[in-house]
N, CA, C and O atoms as a MOPAC input file, in Angstrom:
PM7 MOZYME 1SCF
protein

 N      0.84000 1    -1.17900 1     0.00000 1
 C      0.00000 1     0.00000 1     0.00000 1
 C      0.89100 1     1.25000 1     0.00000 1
 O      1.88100 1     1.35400 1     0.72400 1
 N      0.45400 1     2.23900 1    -0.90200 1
 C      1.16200 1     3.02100 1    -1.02300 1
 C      0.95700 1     4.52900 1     0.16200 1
 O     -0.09400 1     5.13500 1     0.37100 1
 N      1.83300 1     4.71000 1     0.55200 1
 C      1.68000 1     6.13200 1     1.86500 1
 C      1.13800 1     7.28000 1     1.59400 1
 O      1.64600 1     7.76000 1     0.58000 1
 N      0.19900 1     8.04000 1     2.12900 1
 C     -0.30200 1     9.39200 1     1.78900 1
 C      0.41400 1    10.42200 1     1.74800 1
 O      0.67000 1    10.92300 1     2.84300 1
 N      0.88500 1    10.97900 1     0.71600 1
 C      1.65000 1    11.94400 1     0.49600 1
 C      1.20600 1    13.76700 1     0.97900 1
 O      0.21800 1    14.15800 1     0.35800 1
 N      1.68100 1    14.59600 1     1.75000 1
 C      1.03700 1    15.84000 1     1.62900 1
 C      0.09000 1    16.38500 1     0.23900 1
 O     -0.90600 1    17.07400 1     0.46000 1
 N      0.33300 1    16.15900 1    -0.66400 1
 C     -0.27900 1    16.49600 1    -1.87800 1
 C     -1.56900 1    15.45100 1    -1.96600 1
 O     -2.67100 1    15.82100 1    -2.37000 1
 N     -1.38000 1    14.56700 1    -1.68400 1
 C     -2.30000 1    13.64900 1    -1.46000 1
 C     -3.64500 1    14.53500 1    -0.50400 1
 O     -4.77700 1    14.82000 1    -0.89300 1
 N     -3.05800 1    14.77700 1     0.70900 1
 C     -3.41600 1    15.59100 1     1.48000 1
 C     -4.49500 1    16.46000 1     0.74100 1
 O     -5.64500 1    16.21400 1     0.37600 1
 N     -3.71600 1    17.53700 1     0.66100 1
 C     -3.95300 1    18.62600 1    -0.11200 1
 C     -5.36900 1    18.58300 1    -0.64800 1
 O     -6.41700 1    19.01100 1    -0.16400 1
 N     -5.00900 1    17.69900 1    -2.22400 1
 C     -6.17600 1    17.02700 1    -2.82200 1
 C     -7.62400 1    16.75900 1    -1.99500 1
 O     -8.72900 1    17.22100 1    -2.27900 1
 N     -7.29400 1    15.94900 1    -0.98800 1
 C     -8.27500 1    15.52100 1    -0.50700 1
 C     -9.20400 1    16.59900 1     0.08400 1
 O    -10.43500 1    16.61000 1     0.07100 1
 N     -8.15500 1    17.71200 1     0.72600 1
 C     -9.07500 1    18.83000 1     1.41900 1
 C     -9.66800 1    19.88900 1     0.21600 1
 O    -10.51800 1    20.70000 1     0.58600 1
 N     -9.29400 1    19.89900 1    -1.04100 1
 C     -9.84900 1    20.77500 1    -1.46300 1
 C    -11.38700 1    20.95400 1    -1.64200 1
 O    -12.22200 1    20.08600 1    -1.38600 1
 N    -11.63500 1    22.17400 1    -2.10500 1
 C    -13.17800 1    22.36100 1    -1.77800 1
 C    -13.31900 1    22.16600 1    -3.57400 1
 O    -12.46000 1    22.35900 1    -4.43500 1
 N    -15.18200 1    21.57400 1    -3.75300 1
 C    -15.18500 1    21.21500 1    -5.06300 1
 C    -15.69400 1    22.77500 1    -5.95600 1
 O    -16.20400 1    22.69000 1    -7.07300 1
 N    -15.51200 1    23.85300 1    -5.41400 1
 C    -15.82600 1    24.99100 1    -6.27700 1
 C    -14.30300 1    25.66300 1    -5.99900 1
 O    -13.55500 1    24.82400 1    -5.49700 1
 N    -13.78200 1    26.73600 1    -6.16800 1
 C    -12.64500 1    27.83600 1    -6.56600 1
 C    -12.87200 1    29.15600 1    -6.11100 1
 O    -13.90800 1    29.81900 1    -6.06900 1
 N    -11.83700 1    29.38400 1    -5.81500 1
 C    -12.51700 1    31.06000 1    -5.49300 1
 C    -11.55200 1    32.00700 1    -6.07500 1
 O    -10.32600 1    32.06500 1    -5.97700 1
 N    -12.55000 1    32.85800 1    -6.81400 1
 C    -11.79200 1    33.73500 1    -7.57600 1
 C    -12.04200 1    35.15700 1    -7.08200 1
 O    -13.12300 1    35.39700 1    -6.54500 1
 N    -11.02300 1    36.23000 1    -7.23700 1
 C    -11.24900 1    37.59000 1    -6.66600 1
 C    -10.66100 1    38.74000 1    -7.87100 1
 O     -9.90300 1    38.45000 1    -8.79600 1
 N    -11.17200 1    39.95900 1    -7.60800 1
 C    -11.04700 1    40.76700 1    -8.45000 1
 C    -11.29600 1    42.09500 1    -7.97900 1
 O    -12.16100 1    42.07100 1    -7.10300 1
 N    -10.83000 1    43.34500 1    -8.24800 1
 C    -10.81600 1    44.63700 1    -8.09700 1
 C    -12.07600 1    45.26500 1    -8.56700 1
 O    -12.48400 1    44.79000 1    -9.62700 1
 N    -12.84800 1    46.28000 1    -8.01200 1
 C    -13.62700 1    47.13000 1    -8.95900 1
 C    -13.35800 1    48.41300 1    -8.28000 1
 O    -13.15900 1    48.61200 1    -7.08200 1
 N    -13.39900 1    49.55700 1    -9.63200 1
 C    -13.31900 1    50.66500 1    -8.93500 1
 C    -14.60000 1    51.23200 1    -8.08600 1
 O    -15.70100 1    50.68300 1    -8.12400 1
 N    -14.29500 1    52.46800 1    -7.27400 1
 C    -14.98500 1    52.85000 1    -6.53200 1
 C    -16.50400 1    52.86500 1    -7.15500 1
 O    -17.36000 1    52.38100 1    -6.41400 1
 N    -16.99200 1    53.41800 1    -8.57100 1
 C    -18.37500 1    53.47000 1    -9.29500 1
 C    -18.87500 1    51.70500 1    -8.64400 1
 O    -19.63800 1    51.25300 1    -7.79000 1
 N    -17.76500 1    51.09700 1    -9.81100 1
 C    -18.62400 1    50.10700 1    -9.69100 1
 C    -18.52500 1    49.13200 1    -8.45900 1
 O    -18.95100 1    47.98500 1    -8.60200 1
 N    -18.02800 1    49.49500 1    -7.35500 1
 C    -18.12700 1    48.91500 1    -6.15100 1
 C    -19.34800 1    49.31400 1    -5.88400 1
 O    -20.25700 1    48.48700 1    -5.80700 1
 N    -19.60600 1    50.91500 1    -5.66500 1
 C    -21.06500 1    51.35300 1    -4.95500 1
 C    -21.80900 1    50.59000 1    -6.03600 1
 O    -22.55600 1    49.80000 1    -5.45900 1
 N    -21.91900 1    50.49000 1    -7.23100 1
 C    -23.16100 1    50.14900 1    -7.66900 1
 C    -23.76800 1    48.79600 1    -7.25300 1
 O    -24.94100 1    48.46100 1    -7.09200 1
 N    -22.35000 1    47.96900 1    -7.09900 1
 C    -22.45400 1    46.40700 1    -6.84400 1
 C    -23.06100 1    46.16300 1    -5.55900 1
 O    -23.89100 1    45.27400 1    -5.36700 1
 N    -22.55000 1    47.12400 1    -4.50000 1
 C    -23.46000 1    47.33400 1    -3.56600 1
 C    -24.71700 1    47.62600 1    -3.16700 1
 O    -25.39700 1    46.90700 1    -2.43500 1
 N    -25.21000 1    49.19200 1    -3.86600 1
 C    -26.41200 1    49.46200 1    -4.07600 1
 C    -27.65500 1    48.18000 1    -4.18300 1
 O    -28.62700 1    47.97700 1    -3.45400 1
 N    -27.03200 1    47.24000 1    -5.73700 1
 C    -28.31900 1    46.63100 1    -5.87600 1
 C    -27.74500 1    45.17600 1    -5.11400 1
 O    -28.39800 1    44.16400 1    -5.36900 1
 N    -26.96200 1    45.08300 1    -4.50900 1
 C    -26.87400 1    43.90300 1    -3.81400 1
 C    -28.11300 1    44.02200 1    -2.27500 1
 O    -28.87100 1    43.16000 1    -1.83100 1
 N    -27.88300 1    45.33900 1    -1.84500 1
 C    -29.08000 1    45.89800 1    -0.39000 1
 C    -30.04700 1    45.90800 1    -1.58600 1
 O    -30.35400 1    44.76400 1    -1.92000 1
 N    -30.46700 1    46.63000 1    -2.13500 1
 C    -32.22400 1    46.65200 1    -3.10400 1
 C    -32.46400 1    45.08800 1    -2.92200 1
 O    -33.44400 1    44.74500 1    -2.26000 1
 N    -31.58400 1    44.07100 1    -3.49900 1
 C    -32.14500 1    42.91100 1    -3.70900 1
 C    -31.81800 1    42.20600 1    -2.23800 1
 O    -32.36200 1    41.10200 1    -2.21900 1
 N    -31.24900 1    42.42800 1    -1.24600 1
 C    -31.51900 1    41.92500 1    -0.32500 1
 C    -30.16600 1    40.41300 1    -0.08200 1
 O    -30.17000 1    39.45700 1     0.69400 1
 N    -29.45000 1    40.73100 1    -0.85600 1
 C    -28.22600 1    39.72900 1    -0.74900 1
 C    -26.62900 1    40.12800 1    -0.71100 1
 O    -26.40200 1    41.22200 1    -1.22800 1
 N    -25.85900 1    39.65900 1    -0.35900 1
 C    -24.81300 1    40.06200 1    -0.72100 1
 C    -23.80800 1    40.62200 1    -1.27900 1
 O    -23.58800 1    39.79700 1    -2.16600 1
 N    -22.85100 1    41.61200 1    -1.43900 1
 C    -22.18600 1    41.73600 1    -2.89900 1
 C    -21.85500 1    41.00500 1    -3.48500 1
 O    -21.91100 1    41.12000 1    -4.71000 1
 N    -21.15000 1    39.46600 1    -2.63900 1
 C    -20.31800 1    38.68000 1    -2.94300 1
 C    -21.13600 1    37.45100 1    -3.73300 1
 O    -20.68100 1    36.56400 1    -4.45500 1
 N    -22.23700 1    37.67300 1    -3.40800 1
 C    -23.32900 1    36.26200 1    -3.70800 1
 C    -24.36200 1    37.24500 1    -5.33300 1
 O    -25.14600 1    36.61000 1    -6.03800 1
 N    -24.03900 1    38.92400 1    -5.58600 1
 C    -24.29600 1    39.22900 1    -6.90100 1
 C    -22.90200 1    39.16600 1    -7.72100 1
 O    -22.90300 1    38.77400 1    -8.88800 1
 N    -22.23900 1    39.39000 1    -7.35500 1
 C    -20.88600 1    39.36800 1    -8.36400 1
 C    -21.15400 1    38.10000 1    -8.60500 1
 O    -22.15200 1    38.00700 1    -9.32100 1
 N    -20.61900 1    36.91500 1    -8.26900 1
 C    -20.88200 1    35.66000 1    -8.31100 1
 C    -22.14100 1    35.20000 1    -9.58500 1
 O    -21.88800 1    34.61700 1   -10.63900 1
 N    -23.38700 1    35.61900 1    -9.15200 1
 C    -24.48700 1    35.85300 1   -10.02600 1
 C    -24.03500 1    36.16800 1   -11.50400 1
 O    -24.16200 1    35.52800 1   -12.54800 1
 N    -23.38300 1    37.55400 1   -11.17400 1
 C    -22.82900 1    38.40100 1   -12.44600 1
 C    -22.08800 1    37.36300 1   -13.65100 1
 O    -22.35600 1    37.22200 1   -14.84400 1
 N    -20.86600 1    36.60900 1   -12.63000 1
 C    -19.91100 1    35.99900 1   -13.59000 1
 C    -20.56100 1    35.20200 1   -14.00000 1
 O    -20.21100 1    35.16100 1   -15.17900 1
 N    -21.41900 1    34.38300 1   -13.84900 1
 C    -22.37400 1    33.10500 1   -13.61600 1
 C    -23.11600 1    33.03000 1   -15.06100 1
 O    -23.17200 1    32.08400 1   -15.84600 1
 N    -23.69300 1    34.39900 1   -15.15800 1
 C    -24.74600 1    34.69000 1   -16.07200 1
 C    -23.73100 1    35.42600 1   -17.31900 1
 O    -24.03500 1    35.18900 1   -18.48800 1
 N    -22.88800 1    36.05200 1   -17.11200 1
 C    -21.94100 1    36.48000 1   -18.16700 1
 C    -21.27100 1    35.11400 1   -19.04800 1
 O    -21.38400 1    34.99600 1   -20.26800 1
 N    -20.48400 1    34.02300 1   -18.05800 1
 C    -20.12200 1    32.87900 1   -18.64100 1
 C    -21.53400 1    31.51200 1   -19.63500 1
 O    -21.29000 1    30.74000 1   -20.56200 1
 N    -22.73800 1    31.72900 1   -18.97300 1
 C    -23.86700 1    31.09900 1   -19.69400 1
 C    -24.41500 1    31.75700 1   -20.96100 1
 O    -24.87400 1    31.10300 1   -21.89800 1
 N    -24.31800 1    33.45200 1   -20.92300 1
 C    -25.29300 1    33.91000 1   -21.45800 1
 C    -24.96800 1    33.45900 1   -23.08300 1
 O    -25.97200 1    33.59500 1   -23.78300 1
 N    -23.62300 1    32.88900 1   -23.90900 1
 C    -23.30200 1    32.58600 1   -24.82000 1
 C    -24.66200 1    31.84900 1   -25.44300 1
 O    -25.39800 1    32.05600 1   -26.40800 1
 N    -24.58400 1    30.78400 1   -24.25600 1
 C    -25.85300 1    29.42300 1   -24.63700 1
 C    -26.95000 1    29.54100 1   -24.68900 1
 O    -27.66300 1    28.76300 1   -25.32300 1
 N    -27.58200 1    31.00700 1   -23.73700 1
 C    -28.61700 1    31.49400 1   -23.79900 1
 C    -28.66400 1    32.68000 1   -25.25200 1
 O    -29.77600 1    32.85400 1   -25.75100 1
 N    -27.81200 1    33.21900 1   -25.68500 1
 C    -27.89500 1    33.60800 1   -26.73400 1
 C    -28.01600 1    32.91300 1   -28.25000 1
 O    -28.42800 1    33.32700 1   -29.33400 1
 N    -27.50900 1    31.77600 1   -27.83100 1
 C    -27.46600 1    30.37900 1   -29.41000 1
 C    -29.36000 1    30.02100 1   -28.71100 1
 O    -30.30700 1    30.01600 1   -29.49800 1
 N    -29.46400 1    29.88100 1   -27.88300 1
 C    -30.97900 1    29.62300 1   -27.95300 1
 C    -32.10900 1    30.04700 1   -28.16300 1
 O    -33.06600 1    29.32500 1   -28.44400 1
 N    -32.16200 1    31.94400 1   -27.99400 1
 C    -32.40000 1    32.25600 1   -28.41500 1
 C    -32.72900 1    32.77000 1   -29.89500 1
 O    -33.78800 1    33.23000 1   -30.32200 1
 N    -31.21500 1    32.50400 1   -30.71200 1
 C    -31.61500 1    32.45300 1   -31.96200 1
 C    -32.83200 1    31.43600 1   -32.76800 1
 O    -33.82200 1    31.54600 1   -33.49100 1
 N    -31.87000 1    30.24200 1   -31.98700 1
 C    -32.43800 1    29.28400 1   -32.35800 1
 C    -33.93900 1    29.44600 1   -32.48400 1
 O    -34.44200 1    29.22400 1   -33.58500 1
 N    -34.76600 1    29.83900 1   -31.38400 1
 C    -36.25500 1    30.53100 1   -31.48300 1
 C    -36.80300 1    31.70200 1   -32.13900 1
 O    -37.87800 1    32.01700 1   -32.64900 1
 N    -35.67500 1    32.22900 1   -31.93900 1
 C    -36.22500 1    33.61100 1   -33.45700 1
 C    -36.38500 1    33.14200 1   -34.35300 1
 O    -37.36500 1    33.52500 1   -34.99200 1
 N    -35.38900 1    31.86800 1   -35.02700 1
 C    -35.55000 1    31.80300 1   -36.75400 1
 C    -36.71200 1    30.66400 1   -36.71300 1
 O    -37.17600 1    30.29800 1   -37.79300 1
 N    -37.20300 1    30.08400 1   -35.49000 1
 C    -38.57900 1    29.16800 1   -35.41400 1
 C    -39.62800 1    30.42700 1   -35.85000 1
 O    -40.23900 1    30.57700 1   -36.90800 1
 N    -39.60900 1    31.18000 1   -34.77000 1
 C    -40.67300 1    32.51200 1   -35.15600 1
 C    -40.86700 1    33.36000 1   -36.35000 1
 O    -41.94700 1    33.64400 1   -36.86900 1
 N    -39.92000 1    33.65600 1   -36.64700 1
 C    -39.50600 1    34.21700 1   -37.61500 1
 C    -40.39300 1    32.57900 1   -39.51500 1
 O    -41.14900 1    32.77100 1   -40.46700 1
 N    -39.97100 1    31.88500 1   -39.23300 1
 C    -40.30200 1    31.04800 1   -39.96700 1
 C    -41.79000 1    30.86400 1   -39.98400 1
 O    -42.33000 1    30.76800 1   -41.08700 1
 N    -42.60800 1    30.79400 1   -38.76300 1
 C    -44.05200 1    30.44500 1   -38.71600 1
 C    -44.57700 1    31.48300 1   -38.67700 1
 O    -45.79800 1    31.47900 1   -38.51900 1
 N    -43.86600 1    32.77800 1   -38.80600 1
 C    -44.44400 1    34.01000 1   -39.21500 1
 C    -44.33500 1    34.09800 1   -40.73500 1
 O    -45.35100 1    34.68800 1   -41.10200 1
 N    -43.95200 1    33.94100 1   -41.27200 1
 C    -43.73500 1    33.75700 1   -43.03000 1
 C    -44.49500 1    32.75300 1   -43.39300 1
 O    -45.15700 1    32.96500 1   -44.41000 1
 N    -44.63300 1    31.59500 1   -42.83000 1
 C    -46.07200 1    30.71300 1   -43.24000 1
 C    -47.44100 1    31.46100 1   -42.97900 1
 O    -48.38100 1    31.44100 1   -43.77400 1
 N    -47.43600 1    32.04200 1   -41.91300 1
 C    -48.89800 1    32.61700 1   -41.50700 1
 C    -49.10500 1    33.57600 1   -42.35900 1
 O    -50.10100 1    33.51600 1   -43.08000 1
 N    -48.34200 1    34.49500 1   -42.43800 1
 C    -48.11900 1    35.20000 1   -43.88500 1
 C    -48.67000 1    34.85800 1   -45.35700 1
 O    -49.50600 1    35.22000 1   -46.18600 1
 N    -47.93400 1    34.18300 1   -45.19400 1
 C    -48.69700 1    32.76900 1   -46.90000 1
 C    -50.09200 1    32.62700 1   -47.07800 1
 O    -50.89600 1    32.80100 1   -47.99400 1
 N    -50.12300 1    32.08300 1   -45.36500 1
 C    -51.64500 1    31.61400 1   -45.31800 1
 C    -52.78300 1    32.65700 1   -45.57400 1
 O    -53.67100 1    32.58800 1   -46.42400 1
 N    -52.51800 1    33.80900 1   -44.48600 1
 C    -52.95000 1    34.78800 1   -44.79900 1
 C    -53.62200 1    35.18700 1   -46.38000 1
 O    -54.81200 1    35.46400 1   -46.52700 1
 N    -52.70400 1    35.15900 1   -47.41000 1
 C    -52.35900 1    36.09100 1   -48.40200 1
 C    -53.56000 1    34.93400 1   -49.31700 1
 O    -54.64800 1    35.14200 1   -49.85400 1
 N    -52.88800 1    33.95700 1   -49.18200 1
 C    -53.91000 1    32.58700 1   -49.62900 1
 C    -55.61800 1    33.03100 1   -49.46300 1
 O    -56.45800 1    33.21800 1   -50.34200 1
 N    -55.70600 1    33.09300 1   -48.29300 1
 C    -57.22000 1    33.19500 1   -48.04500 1
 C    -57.54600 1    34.64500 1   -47.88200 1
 O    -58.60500 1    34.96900 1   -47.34500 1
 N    -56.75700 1    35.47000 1   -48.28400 1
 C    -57.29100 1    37.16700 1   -48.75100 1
 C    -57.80800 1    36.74300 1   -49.88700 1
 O    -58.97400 1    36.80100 1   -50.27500 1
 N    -56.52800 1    36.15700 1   -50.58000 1
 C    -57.23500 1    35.63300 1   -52.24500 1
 C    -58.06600 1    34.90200 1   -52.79200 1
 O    -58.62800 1    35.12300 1   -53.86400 1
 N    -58.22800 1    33.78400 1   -51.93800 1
 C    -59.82100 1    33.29300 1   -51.89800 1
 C    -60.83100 1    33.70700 1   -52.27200 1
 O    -61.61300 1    33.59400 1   -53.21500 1
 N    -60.64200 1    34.45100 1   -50.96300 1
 C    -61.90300 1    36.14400 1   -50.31600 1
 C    -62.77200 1    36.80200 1   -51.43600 1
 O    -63.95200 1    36.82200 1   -51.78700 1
 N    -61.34700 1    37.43000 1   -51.88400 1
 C    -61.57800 1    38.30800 1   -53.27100 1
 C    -62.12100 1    37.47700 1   -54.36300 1
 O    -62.87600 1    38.06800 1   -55.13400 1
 N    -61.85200 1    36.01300 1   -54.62600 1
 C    -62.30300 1    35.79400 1   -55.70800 1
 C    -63.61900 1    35.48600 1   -55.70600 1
 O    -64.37500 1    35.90900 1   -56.58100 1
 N    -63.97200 1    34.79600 1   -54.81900 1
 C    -65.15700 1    34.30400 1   -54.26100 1
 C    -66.43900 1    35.08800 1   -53.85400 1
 O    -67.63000 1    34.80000 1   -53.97400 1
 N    -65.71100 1    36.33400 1   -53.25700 1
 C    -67.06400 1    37.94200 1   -53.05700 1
 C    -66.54600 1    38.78000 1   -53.55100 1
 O    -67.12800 1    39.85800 1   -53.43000 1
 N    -65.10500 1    38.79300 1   -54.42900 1
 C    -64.80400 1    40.37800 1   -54.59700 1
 C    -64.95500 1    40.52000 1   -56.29200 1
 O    -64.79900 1    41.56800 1   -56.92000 1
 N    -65.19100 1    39.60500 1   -56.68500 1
 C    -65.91600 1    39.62100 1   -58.16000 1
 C    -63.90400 1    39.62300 1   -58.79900 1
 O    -63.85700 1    40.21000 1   -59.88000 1
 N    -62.82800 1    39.24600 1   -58.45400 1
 C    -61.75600 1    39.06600 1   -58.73200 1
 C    -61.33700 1    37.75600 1   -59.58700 1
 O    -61.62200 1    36.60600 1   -59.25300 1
 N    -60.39200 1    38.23500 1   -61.10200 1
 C    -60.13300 1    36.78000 1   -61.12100 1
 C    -58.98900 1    36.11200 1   -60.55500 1
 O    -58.01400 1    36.67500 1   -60.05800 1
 N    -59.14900 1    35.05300 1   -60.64800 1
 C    -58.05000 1    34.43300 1   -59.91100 1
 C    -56.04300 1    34.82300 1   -59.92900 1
 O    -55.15100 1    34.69200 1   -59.09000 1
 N    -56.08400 1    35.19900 1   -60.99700 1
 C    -55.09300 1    36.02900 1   -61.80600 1
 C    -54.98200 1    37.63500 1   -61.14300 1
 O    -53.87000 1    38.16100 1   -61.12400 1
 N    -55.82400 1    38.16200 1   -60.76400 1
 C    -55.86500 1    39.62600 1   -60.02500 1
 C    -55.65600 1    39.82500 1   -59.04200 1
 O    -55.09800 1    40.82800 1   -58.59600 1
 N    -56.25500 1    38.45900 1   -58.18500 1
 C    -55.90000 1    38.09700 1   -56.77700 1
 C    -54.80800 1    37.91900 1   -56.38800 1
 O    -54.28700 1    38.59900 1   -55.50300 1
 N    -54.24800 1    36.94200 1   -56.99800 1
 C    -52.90800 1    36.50000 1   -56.86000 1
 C    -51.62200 1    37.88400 1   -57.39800 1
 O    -50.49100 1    37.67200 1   -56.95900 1
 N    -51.72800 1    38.73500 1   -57.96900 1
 C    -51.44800 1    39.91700 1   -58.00300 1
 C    -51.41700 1    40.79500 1   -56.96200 1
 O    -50.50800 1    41.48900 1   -56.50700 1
 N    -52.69700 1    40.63600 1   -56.62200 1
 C    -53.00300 1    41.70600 1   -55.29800 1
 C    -52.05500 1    41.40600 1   -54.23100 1
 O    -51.14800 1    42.17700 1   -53.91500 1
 N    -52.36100 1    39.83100 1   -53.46000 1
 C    -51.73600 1    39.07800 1   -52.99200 1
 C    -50.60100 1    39.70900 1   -52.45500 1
 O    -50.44400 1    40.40300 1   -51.45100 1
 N    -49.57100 1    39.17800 1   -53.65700 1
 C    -48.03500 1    39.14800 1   -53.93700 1
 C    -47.97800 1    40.72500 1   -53.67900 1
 O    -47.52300 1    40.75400 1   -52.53600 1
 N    -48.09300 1    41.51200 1   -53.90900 1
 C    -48.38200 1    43.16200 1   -54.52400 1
 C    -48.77300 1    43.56800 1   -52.24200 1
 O    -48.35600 1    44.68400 1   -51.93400 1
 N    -49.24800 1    42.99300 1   -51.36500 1
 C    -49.70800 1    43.42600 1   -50.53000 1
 C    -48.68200 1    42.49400 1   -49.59100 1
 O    -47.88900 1    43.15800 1   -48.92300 1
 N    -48.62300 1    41.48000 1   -49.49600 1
 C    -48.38400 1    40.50200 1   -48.37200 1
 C    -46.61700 1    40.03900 1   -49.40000 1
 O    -46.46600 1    38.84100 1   -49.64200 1
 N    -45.74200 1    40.80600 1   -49.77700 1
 C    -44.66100 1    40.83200 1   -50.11800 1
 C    -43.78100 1    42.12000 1   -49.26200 1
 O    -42.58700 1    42.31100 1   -49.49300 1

């Protein structure tokens, strides 16, 4: 069996998060403060927050796209649809031919 080495040690006591520290100037100290009392928590537990949401927001930004160009897409079908059954509309009560409609259509919902 092999003997526990100080590093061994070491290892064993470490804690499973890191702690990192950093400077802010005087502005943004008070501010960090300010809304740390408004919200009722810490400075140390919003900075924390801060880095937290700065290091995610990448993934929250790819996901967001990702849902715009969904929206963005079923807004251009509804669109279609729309334009479809304007043209219907017209041909059916607006004394339009089908050819005028589809003009109008394109000409309005483009």
């Amino acid at each position: 069996m092999r003997k526990k080495t100080v590093s061994d040690l070491d290892f064993a006591l470490e804690p499973s998060s890191k702690t990192i520290g950093f400077r802010l100037d005087p502005d943004a100290h008070r501010i960090l403060m300010d809304r740390a009392t408004r919200l009722g928590i810490s400075p140390h537990e919003l900075a924390r927050d801060y880095v937290f949401e700065a290091l995610t927001d990448q993934e929250n930004r790819a996901a967001a796209r990702v849902d715009l160009a969904e929206i963005l897409g079923l807004a251009r079908k509804l669109r279609g649809d729309v334009a479809t059954a304007a043209e219907a509309m017209l041909v059916a009560c607006g004394g339009y031919t089908p050819e005028k409609a589809r003009a109008w259509g394109e000409k309005t919902f483009t």
